[in-house]
Structures are given as structure tokens and as C-alpha cells.
C-alpha positions as CSV (number, residue, x, y, z in Angstrom):
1,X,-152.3,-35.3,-24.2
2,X,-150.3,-37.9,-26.2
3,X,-153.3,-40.4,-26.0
4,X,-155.5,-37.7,-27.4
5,X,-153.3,-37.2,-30.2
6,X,-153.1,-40.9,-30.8
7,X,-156.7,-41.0,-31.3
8,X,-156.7,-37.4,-32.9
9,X,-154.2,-39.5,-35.7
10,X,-156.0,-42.5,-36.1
11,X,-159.2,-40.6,-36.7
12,X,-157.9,-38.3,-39.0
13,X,-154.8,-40.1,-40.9
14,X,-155.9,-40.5,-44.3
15,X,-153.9,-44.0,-46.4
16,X,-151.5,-42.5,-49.2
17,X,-152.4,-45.3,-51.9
18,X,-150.5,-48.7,-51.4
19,X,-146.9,-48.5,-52.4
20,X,-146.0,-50.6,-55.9
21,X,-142.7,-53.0,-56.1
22,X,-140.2,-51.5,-58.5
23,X,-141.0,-54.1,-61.2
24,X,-144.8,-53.3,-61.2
25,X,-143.4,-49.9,-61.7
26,X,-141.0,-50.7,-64.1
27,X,-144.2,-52.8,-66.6
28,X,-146.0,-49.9,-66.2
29,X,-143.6,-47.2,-67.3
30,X,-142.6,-49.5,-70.6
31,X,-145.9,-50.0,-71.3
32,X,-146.6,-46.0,-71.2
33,X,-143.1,-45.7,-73.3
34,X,-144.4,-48.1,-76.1
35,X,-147.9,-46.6,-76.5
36,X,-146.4,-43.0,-76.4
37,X,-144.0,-44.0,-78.8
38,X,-146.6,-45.4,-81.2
39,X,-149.1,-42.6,-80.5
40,X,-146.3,-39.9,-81.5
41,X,-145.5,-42.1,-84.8
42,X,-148.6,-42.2,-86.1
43,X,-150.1,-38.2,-85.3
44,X,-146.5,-36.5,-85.5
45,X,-147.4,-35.0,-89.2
46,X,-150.8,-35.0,-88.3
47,X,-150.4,-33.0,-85.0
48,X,-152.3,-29.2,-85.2
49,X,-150.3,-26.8,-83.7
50,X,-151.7,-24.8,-80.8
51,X,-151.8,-21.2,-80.3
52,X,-151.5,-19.2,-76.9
53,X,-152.8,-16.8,-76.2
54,X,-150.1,-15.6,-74.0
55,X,-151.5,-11.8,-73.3
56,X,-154.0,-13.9,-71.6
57,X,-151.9,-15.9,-69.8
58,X,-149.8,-12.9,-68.4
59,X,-153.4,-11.1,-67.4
60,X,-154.1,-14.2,-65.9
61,X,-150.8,-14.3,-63.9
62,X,-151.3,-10.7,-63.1
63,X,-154.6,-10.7,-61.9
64,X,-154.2,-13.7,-59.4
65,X,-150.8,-13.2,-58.3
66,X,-150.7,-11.4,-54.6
67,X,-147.0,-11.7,-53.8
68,X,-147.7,-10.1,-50.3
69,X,-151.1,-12.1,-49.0
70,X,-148.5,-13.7,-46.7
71,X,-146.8,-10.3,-44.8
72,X,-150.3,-8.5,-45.3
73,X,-152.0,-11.6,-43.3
74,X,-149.4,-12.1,-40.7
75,X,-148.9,-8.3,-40.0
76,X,-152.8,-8.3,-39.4
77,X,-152.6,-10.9,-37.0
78,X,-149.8,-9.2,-35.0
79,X,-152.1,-5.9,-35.3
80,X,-154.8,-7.1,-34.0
81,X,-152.9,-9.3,-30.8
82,X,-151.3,-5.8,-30.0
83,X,-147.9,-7.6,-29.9
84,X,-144.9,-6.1,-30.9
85,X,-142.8,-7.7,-33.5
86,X,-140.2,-8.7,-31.0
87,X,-142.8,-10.7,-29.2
88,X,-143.3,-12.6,-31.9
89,X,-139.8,-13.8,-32.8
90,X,-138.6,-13.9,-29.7
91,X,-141.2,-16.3,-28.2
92,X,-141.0,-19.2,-31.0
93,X,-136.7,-18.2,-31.1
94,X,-137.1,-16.8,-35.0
95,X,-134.0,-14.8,-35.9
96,X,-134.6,-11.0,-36.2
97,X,-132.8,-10.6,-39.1
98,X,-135.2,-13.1,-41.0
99,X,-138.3,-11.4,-39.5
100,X,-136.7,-7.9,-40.7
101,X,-136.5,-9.8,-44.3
102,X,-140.4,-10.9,-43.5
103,X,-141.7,-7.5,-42.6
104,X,-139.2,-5.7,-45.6
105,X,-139.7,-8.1,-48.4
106,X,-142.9,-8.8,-50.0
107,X,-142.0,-10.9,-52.4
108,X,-140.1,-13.1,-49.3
109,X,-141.5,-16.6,-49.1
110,X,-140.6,-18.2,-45.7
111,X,-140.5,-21.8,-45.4
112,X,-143.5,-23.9,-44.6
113,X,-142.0,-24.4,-40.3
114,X,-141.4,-20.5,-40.2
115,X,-144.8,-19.9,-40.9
116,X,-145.7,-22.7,-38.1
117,X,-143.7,-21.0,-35.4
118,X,-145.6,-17.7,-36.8
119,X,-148.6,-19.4,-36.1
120,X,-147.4,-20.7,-32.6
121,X,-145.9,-17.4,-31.3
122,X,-149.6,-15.9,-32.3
123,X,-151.4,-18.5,-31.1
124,X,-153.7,-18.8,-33.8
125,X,-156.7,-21.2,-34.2
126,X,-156.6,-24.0,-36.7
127,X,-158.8,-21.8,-39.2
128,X,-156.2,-19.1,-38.8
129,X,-153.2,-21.2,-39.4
130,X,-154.7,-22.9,-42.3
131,X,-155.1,-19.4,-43.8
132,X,-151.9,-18.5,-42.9
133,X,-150.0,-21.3,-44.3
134,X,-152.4,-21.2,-47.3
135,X,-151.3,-17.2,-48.2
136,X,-147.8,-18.9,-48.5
137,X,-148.9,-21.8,-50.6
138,X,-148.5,-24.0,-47.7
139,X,-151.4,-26.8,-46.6
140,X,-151.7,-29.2,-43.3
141,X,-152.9,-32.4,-45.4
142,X,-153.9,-35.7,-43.7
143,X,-151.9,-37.5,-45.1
144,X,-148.4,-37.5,-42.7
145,X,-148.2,-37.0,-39.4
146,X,-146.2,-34.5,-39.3
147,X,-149.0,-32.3,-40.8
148,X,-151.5,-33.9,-38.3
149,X,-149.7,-33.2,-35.3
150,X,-149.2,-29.8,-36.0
151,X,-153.4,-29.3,-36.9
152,X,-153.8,-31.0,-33.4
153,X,-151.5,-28.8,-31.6
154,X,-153.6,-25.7,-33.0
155,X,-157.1,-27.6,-32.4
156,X,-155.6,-28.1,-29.0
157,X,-154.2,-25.0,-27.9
158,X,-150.5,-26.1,-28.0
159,X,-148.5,-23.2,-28.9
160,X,-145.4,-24.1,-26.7
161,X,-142.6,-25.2,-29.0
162,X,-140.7,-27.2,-26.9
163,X,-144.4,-29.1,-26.4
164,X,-145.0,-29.5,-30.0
165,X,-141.2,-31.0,-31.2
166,X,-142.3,-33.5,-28.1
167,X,-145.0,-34.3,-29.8
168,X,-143.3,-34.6,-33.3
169,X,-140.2,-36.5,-31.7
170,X,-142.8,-39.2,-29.8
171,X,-144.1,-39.7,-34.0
172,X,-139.8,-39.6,-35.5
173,X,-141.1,-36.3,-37.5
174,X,-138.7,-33.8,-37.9
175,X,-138.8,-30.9,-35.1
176,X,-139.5,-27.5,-35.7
């Protein structure tokens, strides 16, 4: 399994852009500094002020917000696994209390692992626990391991915890 995620990771590992020395960082942010500086100076009096609409805004806001996608998508995947709620926080070792708050609290955002061990303990399919993690504002980029090992675990059928920190630990990514 951990030469299949090897090559899983250096299929899939997307490059973050090359990393600058501080001094190449330093030239670049006086040079933005100087030319903001002069750009302010010469259109400050000049500058038109700008009106929001901000009843817009707030429909906007209104409109897209769904404070409970999360608990509605979560509870619908218990629902329709016919597990009980203890089955799901027991298997991945979640504390009841912070399921209660989960299942009580729409407006509860867990962290981006408690949705992982969700995921596990459900044993969802990488389509589900991209949804999942996306109704929390969460994402599995390609861009860190971390993130990759956990997409491979759910291509792969790896739902056992103690399987995926191995997999994590074998990569020094922080365990779930």
C-alpha cells in the first residue's frame, strides 16, 4: 500500500511556486511601497468615492449563506448508512459531547480533521468527502501531502484510522 501511495503522490503532487530569498522579497515589497506611495500622492484629491450598495450586499450574504449544508449533509449520510450516531463517533474515537454540539448546533463549524474522521467512520468515497469537506468550507488540494494522502486513503478504501496516521506519519504530516 505505501508504494501505491508513493506513486499515487508523485502523480498527483502539484509544485507550490519556487520559494524567494528574503531579500528578493524584501526589493519587491519596497518597490510596491514606492509606487503605492506615489500612486496615492498624485490621485488622493482626485480619488471618486464609491458607493455600496450595501442592501445588496446583505441579500447577497443572505441568499448564499447555508450555515447548516454541513449537519444537513452529514446527517444524510448517517441516514442513509442506517448507522446510529454512536457508531459514528465511536468508530473514528470523536467525543460525544462534540458530536451532540454537531447534531445541536447549526451554526457549529468543526475543524477541517473532524470532518476527515466523519468521513472515515462513514466510509465515504472521494466524491463524498470532497462534498463533505466542501459544505464546511474545507478542500483536499494537491498541493501538500497531507491533503493527498488523505484523497488516496478515500480513493483507496482506507477508512481505518490507525492505517491512515500510518500513512501520514511515513510522510512527517501531522496525524489525525
Amino acid at each position: 500500500m505505501k508504494e501505491k501511495l508513493k506513486l499515487f503522490i508523485e502523480q498527483n503532487y502539484e509544485q507550490n511556486e519556487p520559494i524567494m530569498l528574503s531579500e528578493e522579497i524584501d526589493m519587491i515589497e519596497d518597490k510596491c511601497l514606492y509606487s503605492i506611495g506615489k500612486a496615492k500622492r498624485a490621485s488622493f484629491n482626485a480619488a471618486p468615492s464609491i458607493n455600496y450598495d450595501y442592501a445588496n450586499i446583505d441579500d447577497f450574504i443572505n441568499n448564499n449563506k447555508n450555515e447548516s449544508k454541513f449537519q444537513t449533509l452529514l446527517f444524510k449520510y448517517i441516514d442513509e448508512r442506517n448507522l446510529k450516531d454512536s457508531d459514528v463517533y465511536n468508530k473514528v474515537n470523536i467525543d460525544r459531547r462534540l458530536f451532540s454540539k454537531i447534531r445541536s448546533d447549526s451554526t457549529y463549524h468543526p475543524s477541517k480533521e473532524t470532518v476527515i474522521l466523519l468521513g472515515l467512520s462513514l466510509e465515504l468515497n472521494e466524491n463524498e468527502i470532497v462534498e463533505l469537506l466542501d459544505s464546511a468550507s474545507y478542500s483536499l488540494p494537491k498541493n501538500n501531502y497531507f491533503d493527498l494522502i488523505i484523497r488516496f486513503c478515500f480513493i483507496n478504501k482506507i477508512y481505518n484510522v490507525m492505517e491512515v496516521n500510518d500513512l501520514l506519519y511515513d510522510y512527517k504530516c501531522k496525524s489525525l
